[in-house]
C-alpha positions as CSV (number, residue, x, y, z in Angstrom):
1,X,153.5,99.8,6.9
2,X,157.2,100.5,6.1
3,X,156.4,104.2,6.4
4,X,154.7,103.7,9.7
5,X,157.7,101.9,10.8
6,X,160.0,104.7,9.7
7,X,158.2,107.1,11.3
8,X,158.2,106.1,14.7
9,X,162.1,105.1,14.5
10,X,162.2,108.7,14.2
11,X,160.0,110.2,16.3
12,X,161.3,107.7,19.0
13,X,164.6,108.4,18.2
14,X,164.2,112.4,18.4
15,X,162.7,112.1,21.6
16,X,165.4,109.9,23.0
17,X,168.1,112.3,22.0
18,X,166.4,114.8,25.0
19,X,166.2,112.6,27.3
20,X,168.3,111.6,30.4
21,X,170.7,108.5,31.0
22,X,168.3,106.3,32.0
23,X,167.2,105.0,28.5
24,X,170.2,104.3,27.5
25,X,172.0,103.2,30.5
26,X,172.1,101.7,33.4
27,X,170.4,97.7,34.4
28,X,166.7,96.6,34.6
29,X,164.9,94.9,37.6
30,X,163.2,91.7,36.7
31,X,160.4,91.1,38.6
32,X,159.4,87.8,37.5
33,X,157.7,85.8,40.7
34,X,159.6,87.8,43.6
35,X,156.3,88.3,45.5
36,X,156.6,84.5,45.7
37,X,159.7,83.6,47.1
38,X,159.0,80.0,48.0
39,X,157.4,79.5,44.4
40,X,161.1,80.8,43.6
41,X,162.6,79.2,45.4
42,X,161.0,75.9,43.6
43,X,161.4,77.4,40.6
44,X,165.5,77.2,40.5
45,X,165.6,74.0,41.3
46,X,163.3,72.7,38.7
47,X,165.5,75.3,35.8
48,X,168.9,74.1,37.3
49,X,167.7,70.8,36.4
50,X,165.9,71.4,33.0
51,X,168.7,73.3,31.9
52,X,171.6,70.6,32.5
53,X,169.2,67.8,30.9
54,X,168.3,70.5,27.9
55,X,172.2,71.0,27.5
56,X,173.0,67.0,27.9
57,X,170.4,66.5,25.5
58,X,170.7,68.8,22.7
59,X,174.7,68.4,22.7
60,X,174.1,64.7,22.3
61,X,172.2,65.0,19.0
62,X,174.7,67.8,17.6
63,X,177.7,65.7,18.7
64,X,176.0,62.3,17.1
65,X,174.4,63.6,14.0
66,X,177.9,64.7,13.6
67,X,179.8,61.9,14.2
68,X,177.8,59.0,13.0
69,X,178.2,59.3,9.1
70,X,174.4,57.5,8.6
71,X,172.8,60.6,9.8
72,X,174.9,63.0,7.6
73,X,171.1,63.7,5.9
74,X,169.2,66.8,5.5
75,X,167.1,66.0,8.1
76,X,169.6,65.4,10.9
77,X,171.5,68.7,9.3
78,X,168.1,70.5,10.2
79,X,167.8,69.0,13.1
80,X,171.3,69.7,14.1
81,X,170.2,73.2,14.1
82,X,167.6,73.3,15.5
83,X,169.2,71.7,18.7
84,X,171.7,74.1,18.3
85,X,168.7,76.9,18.2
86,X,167.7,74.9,21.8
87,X,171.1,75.6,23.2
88,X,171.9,78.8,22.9
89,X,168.3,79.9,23.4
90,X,168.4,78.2,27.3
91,X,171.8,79.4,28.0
92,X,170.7,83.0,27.0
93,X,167.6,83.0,29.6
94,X,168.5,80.2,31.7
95,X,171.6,81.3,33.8
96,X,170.1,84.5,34.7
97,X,167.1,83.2,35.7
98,X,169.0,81.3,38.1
99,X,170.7,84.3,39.8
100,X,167.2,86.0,39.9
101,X,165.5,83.3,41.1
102,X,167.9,82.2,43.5
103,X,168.5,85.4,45.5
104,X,167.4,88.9,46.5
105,X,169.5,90.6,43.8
106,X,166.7,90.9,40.9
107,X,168.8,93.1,38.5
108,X,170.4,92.7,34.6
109,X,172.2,95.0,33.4
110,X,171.2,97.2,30.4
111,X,173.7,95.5,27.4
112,X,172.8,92.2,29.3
113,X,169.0,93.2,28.6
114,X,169.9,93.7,24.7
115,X,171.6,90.7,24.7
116,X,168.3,88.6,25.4
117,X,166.0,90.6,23.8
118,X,168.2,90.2,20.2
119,X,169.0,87.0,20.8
120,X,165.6,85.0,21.9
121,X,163.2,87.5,19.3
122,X,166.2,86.2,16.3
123,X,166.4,82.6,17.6
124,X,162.6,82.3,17.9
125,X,162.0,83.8,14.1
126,X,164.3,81.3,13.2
127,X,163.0,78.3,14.4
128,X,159.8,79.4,12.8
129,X,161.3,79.5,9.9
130,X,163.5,76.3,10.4
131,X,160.2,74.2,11.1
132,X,158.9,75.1,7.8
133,X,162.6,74.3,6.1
134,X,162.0,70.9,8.1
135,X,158.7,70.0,6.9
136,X,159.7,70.9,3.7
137,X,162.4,67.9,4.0
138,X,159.7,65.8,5.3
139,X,157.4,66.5,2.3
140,X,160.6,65.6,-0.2
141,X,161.4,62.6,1.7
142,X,157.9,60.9,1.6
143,X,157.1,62.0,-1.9
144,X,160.0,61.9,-4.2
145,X,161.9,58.8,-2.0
146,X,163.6,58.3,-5.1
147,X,165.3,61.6,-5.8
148,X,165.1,62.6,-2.3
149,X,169.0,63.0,-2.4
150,X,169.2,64.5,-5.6
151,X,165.9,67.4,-4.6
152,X,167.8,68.2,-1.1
153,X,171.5,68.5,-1.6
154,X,174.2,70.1,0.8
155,X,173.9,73.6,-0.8
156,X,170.5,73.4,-0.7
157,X,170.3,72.5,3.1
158,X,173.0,75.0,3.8
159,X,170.8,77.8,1.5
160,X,167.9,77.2,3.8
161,X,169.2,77.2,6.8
162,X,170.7,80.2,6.0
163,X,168.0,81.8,5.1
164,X,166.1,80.6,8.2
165,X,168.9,82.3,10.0
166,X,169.0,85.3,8.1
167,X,165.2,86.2,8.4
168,X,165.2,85.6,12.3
169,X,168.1,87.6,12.8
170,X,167.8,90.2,10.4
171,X,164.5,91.2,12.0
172,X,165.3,91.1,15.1
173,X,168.6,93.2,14.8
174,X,165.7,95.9,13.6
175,X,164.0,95.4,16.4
176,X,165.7,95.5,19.0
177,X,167.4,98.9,18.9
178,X,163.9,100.4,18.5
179,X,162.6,98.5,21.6
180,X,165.9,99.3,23.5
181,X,165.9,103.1,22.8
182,X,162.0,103.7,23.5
183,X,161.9,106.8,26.2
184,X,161.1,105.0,30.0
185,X,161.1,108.1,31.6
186,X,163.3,106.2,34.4
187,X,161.3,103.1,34.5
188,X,163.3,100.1,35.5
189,X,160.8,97.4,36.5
190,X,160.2,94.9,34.3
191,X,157.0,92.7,34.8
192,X,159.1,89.5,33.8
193,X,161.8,87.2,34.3
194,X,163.7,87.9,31.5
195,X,164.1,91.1,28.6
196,X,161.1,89.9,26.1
197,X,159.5,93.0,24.0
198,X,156.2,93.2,25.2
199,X,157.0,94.1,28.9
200,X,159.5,96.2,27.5
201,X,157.1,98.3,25.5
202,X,155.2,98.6,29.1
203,X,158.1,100.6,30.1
204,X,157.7,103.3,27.2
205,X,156.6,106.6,28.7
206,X,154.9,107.7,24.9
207,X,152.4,106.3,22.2
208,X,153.6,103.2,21.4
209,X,150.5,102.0,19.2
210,X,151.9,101.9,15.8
211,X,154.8,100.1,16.8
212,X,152.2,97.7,18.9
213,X,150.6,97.1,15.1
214,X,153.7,96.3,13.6
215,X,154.7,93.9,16.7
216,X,151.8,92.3,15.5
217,X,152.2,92.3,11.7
218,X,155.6,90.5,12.6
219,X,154.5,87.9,14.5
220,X,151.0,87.2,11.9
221,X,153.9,87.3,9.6
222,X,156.0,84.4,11.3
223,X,153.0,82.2,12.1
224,X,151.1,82.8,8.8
225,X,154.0,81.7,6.6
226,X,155.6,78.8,8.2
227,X,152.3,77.5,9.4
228,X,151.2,77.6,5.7
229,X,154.0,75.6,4.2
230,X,153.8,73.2,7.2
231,X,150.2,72.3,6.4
232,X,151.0,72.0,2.8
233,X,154.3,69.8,2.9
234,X,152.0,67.5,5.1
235,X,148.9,67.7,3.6
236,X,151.0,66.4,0.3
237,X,152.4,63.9,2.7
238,X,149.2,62.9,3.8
239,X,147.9,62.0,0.7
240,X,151.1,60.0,-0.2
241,X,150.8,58.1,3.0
242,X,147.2,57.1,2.2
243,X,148.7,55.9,-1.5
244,X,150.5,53.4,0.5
245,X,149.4,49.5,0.3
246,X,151.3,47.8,2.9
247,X,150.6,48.8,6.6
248,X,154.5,48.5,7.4
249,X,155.5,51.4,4.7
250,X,152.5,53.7,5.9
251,X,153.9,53.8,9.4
252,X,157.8,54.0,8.4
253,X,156.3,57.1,6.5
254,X,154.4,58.7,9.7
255,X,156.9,57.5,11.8
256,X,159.5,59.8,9.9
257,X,157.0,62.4,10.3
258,X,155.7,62.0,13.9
259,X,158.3,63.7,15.4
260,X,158.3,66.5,13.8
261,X,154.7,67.6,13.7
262,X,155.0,66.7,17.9
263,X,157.7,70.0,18.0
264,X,155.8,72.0,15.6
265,X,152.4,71.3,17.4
266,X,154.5,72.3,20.6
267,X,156.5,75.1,19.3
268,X,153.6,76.8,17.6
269,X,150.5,76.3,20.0
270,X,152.6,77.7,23.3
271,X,154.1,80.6,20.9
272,X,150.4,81.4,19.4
273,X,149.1,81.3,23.5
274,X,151.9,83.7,24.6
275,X,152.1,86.3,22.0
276,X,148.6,86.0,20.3
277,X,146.3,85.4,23.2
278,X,144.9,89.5,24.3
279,X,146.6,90.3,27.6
280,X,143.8,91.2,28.9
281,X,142.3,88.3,29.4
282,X,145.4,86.5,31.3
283,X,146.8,87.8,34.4
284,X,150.3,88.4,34.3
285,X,151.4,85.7,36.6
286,X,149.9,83.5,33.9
287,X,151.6,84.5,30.9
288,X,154.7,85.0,33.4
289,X,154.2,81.0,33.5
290,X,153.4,80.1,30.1
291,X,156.1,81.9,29.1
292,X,158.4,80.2,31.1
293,X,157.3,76.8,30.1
294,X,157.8,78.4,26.4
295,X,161.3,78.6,27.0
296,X,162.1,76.1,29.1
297,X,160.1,72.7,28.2
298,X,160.0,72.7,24.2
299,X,164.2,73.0,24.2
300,X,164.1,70.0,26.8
301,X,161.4,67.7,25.1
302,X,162.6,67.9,21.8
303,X,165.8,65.7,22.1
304,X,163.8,63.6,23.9
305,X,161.3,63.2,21.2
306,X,164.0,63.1,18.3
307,X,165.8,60.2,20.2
308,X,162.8,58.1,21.6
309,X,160.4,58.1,18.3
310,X,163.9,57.5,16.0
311,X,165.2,54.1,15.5
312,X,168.4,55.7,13.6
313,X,169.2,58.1,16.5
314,X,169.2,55.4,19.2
315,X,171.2,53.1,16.9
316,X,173.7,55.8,16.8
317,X,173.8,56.3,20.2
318,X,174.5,53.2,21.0
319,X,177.4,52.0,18.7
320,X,179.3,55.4,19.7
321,X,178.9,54.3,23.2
322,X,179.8,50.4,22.3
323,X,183.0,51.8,20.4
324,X,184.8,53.7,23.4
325,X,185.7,50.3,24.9
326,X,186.7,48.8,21.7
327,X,189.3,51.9,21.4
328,X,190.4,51.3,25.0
329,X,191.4,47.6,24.5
């Protein structure tokens, strides 16, 4: 595979060296739903909105999980970054969606187009792998209560986040310069709203099977992995819950749990219908769609979930809001 890889880096790269400006410079047009203005035209209003209640949202839980010192935990650090993953993954495809969406002028401009394309394929491997890191927490925190503190401290949060980071990142930063320098032959069009890799492989003007395969191998690698340990850490869970006598301590134990498995179950079945599901058999207004509710709808829910199904959250909330009088009198 890694000689595959190698290969077509190369032969990509020796093609591109012949070619003319338009690989390597200039902008893009995204199509995205221009043949449907008034769907458009809906369509900004509903991401203006999504987009100030995802920002509201996600700031809260960073700026509380901060400032309350009962949720200085692994699992609020975890889901500290994940909201933080939520943030700067709508403010990367959100803003421009609105000046497509809201206008004739469809274009993005060519470092604009590397910008999303590194950002959202590192940000999405790592909230893959931050799920997993998360239900690994869970599994801790139901089945070793007692040295929960002791199994998951600080450096160990920090080490895997950081790796959760570093894995996201690292392969997308490979990635993306491979997509980005593909030959288009001058093609400029791309069937989306945003720079995503699949409709920029459409572009590519050679053979771009083997690099299809390892598209593939990448993503069966990111669902395989994360999924596993996520079934695993609550399968163990499970079985601890069912070990529990009293009704009241088996539903504080799912109720720690419920939330999470709603944003993996989320996350995972809209990433597995967008990138998994053959082309073929969607059209591409479809996965158009689905993809935008991908990007849009888990980074809004999520806060909402965290804050609605979390007693300690709400509690936090609310004695940060009842102390800003207290420091005005």
């Amino acid at each position: 595979m890694v000689k595959g890889f190698y290969f077509l880096f190369s032969q990509v790269t020796e093609k591109q060296m012949g070619r003319d400006n338009s690989t390597s410079g200039g902008g893009f047009i995204l199509v995205g739903f221009s043949e449907q203005p008034g769907l458009e035209r809906i369509l900004f209003v509903f991401i203006l909105i999504f987009y100030l209640l995802t920002l509201m949202g996600n700031v809260t839980i960073i700026l509380v999980s901060y400032l309350d010192p009962h949720l200085h935990t692994p699992m609020y650090f975890f889901l500290t970054h994940l909201s933080f993953i939520d943030v700067i993954h709508v403010t990367c495809i959100s803003p421009q969606m609105l000046v497509n969406f809201g206008g004739p002028d469809k274009s993005i401009s060519f470092v604009g187009c590397v910008v999303q394309l590194l950002i959202t394929m590192g940000l999405g491997g790592t909230e893959c792998v931050l799920l997993a890191m998360m239900a690994y927490d869970r599994y801790v925190a139901i089945c070793q209560p007692l040295h929960y503190f002791t199994l998951m401290p600080p450096q160990l949060c920090w080490a895997l986040a950081s790796i959760s980071w570093f894995i996201g990142f690292s392969t997308s930063l490979i990635h993306t310069p491979i997509t980005m320098t593909l030959p288009r032959c001058g093609h400029q069009r791309i069937n989306h709203f945003y720079c995503e890799t699949p409709p920029m492989i459409q572009l590519a003007c050679v053979d771009t099977t083997n690099y299809k395969k390892e598209i593939m191998i990448l993503c069966g690698t990111f669902l395989v992995f994360p999924i596993s340990l996520i079934l695993f850490s609550y399968g163990r869970v499970a079985h601890s819950v069912l070990n529990i006598k009293t009704s009241g301590g088996r539903q504080k134990a799912l109720g720690t749990c419920g939330s999470h498995l709603t944003v993996v179950s989320i996350f995972y079945n809209t990433i597995i219908y967008v990138y998994v599901t053959p082309k073929s058999k969607l059209s591409h207004d479809v996965t158009k769609f689905v993809a935008l509710l991908y990007n849009v709808i888990p980074a809004l829910i999520n806060p909402i979930i965290y804050t609605l199904r979390n007693r300690s959250v709400k509690q936090a909330i609310r004695n940060l809001v009842m102390q800003k009088p207290k420091m005005e009198e």
